[in-house]
C-alpha positions in Angstrom: -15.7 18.1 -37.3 -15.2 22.1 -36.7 -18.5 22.1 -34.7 -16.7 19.6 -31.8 -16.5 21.1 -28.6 -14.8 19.9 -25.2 -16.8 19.6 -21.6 -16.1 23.5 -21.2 -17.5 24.4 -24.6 -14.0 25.6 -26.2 -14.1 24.9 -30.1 -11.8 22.5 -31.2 -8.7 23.9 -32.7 -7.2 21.0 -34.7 -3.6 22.8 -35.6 -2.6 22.3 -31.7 -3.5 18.2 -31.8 -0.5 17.3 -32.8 2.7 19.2 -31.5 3.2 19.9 -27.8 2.3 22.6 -26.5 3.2 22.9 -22.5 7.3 21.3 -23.3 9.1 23.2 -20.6 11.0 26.8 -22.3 14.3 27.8 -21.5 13.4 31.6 -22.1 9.8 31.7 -20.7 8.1 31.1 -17.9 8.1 27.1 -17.9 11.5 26.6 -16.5 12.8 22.8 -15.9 14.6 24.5 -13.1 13.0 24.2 -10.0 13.5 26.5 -6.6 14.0 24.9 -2.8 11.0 26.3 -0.7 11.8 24.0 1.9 15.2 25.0 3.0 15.1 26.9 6.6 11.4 26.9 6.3 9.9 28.4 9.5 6.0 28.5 10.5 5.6 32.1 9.2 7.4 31.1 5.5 5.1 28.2 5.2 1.9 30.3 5.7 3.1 32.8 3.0 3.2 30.4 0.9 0.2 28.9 1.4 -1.1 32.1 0.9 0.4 33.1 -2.1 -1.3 29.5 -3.3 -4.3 30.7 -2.5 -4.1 33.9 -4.5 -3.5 33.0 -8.0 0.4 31.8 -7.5 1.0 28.3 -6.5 4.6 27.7 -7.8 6.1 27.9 -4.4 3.5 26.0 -2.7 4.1 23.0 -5.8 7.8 23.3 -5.5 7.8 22.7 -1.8 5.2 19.5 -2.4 8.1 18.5 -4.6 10.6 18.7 -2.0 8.5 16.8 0.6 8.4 14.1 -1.7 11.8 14.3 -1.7 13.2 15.1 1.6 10.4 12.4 3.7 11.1 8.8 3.0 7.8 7.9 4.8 5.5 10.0 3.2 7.5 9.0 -0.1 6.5 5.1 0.5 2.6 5.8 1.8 2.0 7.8 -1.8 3.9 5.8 -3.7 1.6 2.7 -1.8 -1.3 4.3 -2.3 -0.3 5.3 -6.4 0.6 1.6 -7.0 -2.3 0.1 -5.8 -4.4 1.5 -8.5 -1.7 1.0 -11.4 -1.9 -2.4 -10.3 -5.8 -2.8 -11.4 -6.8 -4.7 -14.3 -8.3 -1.7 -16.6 -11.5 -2.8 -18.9 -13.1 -1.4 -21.0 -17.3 -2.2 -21.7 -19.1 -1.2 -24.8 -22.0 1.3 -25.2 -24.3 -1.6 -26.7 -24.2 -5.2 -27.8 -24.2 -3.0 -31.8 -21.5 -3.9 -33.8 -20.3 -0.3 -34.0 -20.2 0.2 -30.8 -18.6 -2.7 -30.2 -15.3 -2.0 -32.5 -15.0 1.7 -31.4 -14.6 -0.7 -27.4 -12.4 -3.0 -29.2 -10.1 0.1 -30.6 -10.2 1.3 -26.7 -9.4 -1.5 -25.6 -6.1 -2.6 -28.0 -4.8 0.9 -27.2 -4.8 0.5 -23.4 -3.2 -2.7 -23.7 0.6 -1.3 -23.8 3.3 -1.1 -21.3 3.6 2.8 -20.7 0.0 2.6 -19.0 0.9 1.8 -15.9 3.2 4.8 -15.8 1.3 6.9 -17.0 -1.2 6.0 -14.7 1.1 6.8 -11.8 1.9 10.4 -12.9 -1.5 11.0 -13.8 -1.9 10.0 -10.0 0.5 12.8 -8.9 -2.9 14.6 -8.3 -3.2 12.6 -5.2 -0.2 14.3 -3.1 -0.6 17.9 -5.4 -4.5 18.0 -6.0 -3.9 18.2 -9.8 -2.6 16.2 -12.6 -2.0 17.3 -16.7 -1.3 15.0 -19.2 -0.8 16.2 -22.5 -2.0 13.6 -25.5 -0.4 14.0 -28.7 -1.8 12.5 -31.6 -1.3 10.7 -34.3 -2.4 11.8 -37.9 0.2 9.6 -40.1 -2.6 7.1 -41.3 -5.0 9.4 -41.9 -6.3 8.5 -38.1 -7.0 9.6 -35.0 -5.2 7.8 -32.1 -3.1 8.8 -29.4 0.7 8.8 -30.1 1.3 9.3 -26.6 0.8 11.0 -23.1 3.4 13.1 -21.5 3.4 13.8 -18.4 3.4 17.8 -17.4 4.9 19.9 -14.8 2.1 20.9 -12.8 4.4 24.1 -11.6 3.5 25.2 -15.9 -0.5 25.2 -15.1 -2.4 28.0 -12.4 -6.2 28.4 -12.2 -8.2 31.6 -13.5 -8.2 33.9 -10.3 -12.1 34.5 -11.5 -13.2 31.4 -9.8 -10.1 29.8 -8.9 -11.4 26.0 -10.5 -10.7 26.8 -14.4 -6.7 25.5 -15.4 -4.9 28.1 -17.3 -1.7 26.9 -18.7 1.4 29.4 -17.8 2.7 31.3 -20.6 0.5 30.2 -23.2 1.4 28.1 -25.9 4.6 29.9 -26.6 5.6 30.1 -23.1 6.1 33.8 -22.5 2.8 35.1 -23.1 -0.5 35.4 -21.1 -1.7 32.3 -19.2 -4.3 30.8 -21.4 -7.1 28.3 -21.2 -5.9 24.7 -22.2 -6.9 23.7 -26.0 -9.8 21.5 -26.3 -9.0 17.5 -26.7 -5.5 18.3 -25.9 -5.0 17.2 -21.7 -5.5 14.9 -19.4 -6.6 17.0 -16.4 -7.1 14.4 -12.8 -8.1 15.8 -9.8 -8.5 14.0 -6.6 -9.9 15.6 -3.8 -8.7 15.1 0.0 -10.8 17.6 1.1 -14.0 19.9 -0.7 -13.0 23.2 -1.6 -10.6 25.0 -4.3 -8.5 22.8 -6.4 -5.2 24.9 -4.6 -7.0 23.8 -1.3 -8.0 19.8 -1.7 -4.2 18.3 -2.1 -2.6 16.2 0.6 0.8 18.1 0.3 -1.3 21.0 1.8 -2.1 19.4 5.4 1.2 16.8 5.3 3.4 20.2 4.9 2.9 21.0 8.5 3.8 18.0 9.3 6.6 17.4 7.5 7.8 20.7 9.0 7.8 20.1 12.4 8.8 16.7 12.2 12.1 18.1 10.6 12.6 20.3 13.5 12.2 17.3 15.5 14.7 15.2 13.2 17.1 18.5 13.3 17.4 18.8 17.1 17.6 14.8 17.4 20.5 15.1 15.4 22.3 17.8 17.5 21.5 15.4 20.5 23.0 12.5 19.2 26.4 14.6 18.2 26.4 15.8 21.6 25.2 13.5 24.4 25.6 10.2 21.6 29.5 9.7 22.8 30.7 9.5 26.2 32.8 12.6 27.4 36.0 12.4 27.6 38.1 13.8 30.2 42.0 13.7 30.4 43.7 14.1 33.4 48.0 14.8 33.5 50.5 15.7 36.3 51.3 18.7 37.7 54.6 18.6 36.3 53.4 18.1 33.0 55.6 20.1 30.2 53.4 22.0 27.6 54.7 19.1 25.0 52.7 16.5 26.9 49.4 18.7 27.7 49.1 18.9 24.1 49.8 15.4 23.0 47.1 14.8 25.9 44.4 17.1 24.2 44.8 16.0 20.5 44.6 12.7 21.7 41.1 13.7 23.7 39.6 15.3 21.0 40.3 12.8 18.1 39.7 9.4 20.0 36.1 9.4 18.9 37.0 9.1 15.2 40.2 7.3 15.5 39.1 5.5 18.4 42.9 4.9 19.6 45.4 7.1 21.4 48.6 7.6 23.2 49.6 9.4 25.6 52.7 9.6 28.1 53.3 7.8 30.7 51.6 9.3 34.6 48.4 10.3 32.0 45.1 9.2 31.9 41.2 9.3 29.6 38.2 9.0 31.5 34.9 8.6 29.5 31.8 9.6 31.3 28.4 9.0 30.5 25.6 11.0 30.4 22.8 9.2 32.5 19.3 10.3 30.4 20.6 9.9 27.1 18.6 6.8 26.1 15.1 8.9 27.5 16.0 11.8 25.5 16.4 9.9 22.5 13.1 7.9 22.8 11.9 11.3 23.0 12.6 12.6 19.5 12.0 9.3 18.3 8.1 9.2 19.8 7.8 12.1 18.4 9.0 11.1 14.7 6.5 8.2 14.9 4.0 10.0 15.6 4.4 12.6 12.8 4.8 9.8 10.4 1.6 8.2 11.6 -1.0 11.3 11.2 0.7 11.8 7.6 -0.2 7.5 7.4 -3.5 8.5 8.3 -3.5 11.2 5.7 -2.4 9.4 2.7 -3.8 5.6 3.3 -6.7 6.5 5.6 -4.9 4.2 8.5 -1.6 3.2 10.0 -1.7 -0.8 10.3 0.0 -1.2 7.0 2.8 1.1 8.2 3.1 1.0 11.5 2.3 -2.2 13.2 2.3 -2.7 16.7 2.4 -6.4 18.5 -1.2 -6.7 20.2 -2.2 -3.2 19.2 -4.9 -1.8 16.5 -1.7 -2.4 13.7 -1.6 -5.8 14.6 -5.2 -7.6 15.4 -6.7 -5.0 12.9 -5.2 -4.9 10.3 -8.3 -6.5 8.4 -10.2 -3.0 9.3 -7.6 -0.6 8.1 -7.2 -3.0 5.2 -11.0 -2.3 4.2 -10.5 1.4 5.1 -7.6 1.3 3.0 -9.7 -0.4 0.4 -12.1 2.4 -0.1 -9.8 4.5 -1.1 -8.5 2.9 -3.5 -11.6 2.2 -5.1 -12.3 5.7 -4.9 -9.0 6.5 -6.4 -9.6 3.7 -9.4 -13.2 5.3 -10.1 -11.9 8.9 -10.1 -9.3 8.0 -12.7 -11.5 6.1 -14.5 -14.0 9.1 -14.6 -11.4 11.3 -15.8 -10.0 8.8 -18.7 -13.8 8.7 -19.8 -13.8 12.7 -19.8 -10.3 13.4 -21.1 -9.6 10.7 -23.7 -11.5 8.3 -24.6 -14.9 10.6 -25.4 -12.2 13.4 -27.3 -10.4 10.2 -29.3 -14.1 8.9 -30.1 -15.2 12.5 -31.6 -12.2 12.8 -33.5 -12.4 9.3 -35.0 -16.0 8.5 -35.3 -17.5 11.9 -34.7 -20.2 12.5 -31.3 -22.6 9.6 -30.4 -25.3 9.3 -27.8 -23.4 6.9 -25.8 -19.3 6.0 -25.5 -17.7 3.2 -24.9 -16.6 3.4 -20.7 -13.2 3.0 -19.0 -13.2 1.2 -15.9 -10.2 0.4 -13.1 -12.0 -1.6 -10.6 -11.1 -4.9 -9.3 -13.3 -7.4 -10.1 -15.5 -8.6 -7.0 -15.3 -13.0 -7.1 -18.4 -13.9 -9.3 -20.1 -17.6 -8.4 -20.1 -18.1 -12.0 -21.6 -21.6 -11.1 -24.6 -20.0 -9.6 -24.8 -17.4 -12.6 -24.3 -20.6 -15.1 -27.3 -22.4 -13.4 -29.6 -19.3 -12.9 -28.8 -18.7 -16.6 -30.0 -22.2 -17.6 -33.4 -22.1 -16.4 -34.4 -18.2 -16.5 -33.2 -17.8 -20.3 -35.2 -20.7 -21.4 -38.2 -19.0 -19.5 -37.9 -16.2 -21.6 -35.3 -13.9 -19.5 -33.2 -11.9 -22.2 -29.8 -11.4 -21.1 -26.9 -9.7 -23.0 -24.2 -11.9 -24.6 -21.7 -9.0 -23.9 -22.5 -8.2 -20.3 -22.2 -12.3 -19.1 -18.8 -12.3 -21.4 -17.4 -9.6 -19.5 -18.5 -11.1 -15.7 -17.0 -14.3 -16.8 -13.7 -12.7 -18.5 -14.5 -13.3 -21.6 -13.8 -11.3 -24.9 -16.0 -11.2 -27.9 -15.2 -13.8 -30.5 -13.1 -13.0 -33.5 -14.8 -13.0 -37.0 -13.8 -16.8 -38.3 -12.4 -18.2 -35.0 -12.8 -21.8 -33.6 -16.0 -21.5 -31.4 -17.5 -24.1 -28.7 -21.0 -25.3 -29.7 -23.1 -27.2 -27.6 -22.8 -31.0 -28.2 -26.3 -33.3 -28.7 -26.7 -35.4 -25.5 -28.3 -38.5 -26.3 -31.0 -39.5 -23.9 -30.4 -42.5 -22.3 -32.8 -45.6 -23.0 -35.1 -46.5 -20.1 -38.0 -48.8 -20.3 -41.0 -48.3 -20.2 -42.8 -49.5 -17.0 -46.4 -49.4 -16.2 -45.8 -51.2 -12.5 -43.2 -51.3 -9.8 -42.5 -54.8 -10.8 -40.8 -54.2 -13.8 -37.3 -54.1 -13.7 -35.2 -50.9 -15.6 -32.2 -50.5 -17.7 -29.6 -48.3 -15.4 -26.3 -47.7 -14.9 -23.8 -49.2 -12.3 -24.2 -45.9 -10.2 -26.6 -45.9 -7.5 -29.3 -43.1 -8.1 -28.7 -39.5 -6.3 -32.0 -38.7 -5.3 -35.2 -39.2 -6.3 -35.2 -36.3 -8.0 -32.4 -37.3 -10.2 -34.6 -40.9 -11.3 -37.5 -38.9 -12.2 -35.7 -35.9 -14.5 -33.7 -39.5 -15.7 -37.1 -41.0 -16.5 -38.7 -37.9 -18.4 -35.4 -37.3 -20.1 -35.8 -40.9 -22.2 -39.4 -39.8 -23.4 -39.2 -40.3 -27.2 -41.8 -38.7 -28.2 -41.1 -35.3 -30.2 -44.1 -33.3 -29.1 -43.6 -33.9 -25.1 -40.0 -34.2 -25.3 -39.1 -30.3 -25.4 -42.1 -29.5 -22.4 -40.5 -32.7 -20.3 -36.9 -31.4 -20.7 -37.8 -28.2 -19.8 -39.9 -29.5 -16.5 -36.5 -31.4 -15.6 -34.8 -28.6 -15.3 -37.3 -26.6 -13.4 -37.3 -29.5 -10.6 -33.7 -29.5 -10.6 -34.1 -25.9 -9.5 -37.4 -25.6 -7.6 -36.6 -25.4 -3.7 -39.7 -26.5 -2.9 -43.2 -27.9 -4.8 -44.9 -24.2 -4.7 -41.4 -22.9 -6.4 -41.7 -25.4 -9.0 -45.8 -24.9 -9.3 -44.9 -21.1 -10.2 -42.3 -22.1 -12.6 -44.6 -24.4 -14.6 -47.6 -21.7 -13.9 -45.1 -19.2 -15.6 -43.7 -21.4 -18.5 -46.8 -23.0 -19.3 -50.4 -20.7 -18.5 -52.6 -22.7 -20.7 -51.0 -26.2 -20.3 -53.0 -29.3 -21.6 -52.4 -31.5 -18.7 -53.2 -34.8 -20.0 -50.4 -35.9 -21.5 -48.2 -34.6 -19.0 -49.6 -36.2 -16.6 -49.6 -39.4 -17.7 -45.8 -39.2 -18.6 -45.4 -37.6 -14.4 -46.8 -40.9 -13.8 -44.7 -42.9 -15.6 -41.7 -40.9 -14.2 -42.9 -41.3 -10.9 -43.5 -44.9 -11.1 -40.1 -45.5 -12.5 -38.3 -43.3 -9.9 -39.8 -45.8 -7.2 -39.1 -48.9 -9.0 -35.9 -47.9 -9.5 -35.6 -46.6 -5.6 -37.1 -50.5 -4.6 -34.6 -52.0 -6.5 -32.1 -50.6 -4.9 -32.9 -51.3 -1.6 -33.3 -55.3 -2.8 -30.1 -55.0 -4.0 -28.8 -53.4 -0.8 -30.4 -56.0 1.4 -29.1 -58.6 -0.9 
């Protein structure tokens, strides 16, 4: 067990499994307390702190992704879209091999992933989406003598940087204790997801990056949409008096002005009057600022979902008529996101917990979140029937899992086949004879020759004629069917078989000419 290493090649340091080890500090550097990069942010503030990112110190730059968050309702609702749709994925979980070791260490997979907290932790782990990274720290259980996951907590990504060396390596802040030296993370202890809007540095790739610019000037935008409203939103209002107005009643005229927008009532003496005059260009102005919002909140649509017909439709426009394209763009991404999280699960936990548990095999059991694509499990059912029985070997666990199926219990219930009993035709050497059938008229003719070779008694052609039935049943055409029987059967003895074809064949036709005299009947 000492000589486990993780995908970087750091020895496994067991004491550190079980106890946290990136909690937030009150005395070092991983403060819960958070700063407010985004207040009066100008143009040149914003490129500092990308900047600063860039160079080794990215708390600024992850605060103010924070605050985005936060402070843009829109771009709050596209990620939180976008994060849903993959929690929302049925996550499986397919063995290494159909051996029964492989199959448990799936099974024990597959029983922890089936709890309620996934789906959360599934969305924080897809905080990578908006900041580039994710950490989720596993702590693990040892009180059975075991190795299993107690739980995952999610992790500040402002406590993680990345080693200035090569800007890709994730140091955690402060160390272990908090105040110290940043330090790599410990082996089999995170959850580490990235996901990539763009190649290039991990401090580079995040979607807060390119919607911060955005977001910026779009507040601007809201800022002076506000002043406009406040001043141009209300008519003005102008009070007029007489020249022989006392002080007194100039007064009462003013405070009765300047309040009648909030109280919307006022009096005045006698000889006085309010005139309210509008501004002529307010509505344009307004439509202005609000264009101008839109379209802020549509690039950052495009950002996040790859489109803007989900957000933003428009009658008769590209968000109305296609919406079935940006649903497909919109599609692909979140298969790309379900994949990538997926990979990382494989990476992160589930190859760490097999180690611990069952020590390093060849192959490991794999994670996947992927919708299932709509199997014709009839076709599968029918090409099944007739290309195992030609000898096609075909995994009992990999059809389970196509049809939904899990692997039987030991001692449960199972469906068998049932024995059909052929039905009893006679035997007819003539179209004369007449033939013991049902009340149903006969499908095709097809149908009344596998029905004829299906009531062949006889033990050594009864297997080969069975097996011929369901060949012409699938055969699209007579050289289809010639290659079938060429394959099944490549030193045949076609005597007998023949001479039961016949019989088959002369039944099928007696049976077809009695229907049509009972037709014309």
């Amino acid at each position: 067990m000492t000589g486990l290493v993780d995908v970087h090649g750091m020895p496994l340091r067991r004491d550190v499994l079980t106890r946290e080890v990136a909690a937030p500090t009150l005395a070092g550097v991983r403060q819960p307390e958070a700063g407010y990069p985004a207040d009066g942010l100008t143009p040149m503030r914003l490129g500092n702190i990308l900047r600063a990112a860039d160079q080794g110190d990215p708390l600024a730059y992850l605060e103010l992704a924070e605050q985005i968050e936060e402070r843009d309702l829109h771009y709050l609702g596209v990620l939180g879209t976008r994060k849903r749709a993959v929690t929302q994925i049925e996550v499986t979980v397919e063995a290494a091999s159909d051996d029964p070791d492989d199959v448990a260490i799936a099974d024990m997979v597959r029983d922890w992933l089936d709890r309620d907290e996934l789906a959360d932790e599934q969305f924080d782990m897809l905080d990578a989406i908006g900041k580039h990274s994710s950490f989720t720290e596993i702590i693990w259980d040892r009180s059975e003598g075991q190795w299993q996951p107690a739980r995952l907590e999610w992790r500040d990504p402002r406590f993680f940087t990345f080693d200035r060396k090569d800007g890709t390596t994730p140091l955690l802040r402060g160390g272990e204790a908090g105040n110290g030296q940043d330090t790599p993370l410990p082996p089999f202890k995170f959850i580490h997801h990235r996901v990539k809007a763009k190649s290039g540095l991990p401090m580079r790739s995040g979607l807060a990056r390119a919607v911060a610019w955005a977001w910026m000037f779009k507040a601007y935008t809201l800022r002076d949409w506000a002043i406009f409203a406040q001043t141009y939103g209300q008519p003005v209002r102008i009070g007029k008096f007489d020249s022989n107005a006392s002080k007194e009643d100039r007064m009462t005229l003013w405070r009765a002005v300047a309040n009648i927008a909030g109280d919307c009532a006022a009096i005045i003496p006698q000889g006085m009057s309010i005139d309210f005059v509008e501004s002529g260009n307010v509505g344009a102005g307004s439509d202005l600022y609000e264009r101008r919002a839109d379209w802020f909140d549509r690039q950052t649509s495009k950002a996040v979902l790859g489109q803007t017909g989900t957000t933003d439709t428009k009658q008769g426009g590209l968000g109305d008529g296609g919406n079935k394209v940006h649903g497909e763009v919109k599609n692909d991404i979140k298969k790309s996101d379900g994949r990538g999280l997926a990979a990382t699960l494989n990476r992160d936990l589930v190859r760490p917990w097999v180690d611990l548990e069952r020590g390093p095999r060849k192959a490991y059991p794999r994670v996947r979140v992927e919708e299932r694509e709509p199997e014709d499990l009839a076709g599968l059912s029918s090409a099944l029937g007739v290309l195992v029985p030609l000898g096609l070997k075909v995994q009992q666990s990999e059809v389970r899992d196509k049809l939904g199926l899990s692997d039987p219990d030991a001692g449960a219930d199972l469906l068998q086949p049932q024995a059909v009993t052929p039905p009893v035709i006679e035997r007819v050497t003539s179209p004369t004879l007449s033939l013991q059938s049902t009340q149903a008229a006969v499908a095709s003719p097809a149908a009344q020759i596998t029905d004829q070779l299906a009531s062949v008694t006889e033990p050594e052609m009864r297997g080969m004629l069975g097996e011929l039935a369901r060949m012409m049943q699938a055969a699209t055409s007579l050289p289809e069917l010639r290659e079938m029987i060429v394959s099944a059967w490549p030193r045949l003895d076609a005597g007998r078989l023949v001479e039961q074809l016949a019989d088959g064949l002369t039944a099928a036709r007696a049976a077809g000419m009695s229907d049509i005299e009972d037709a014309n009947a």
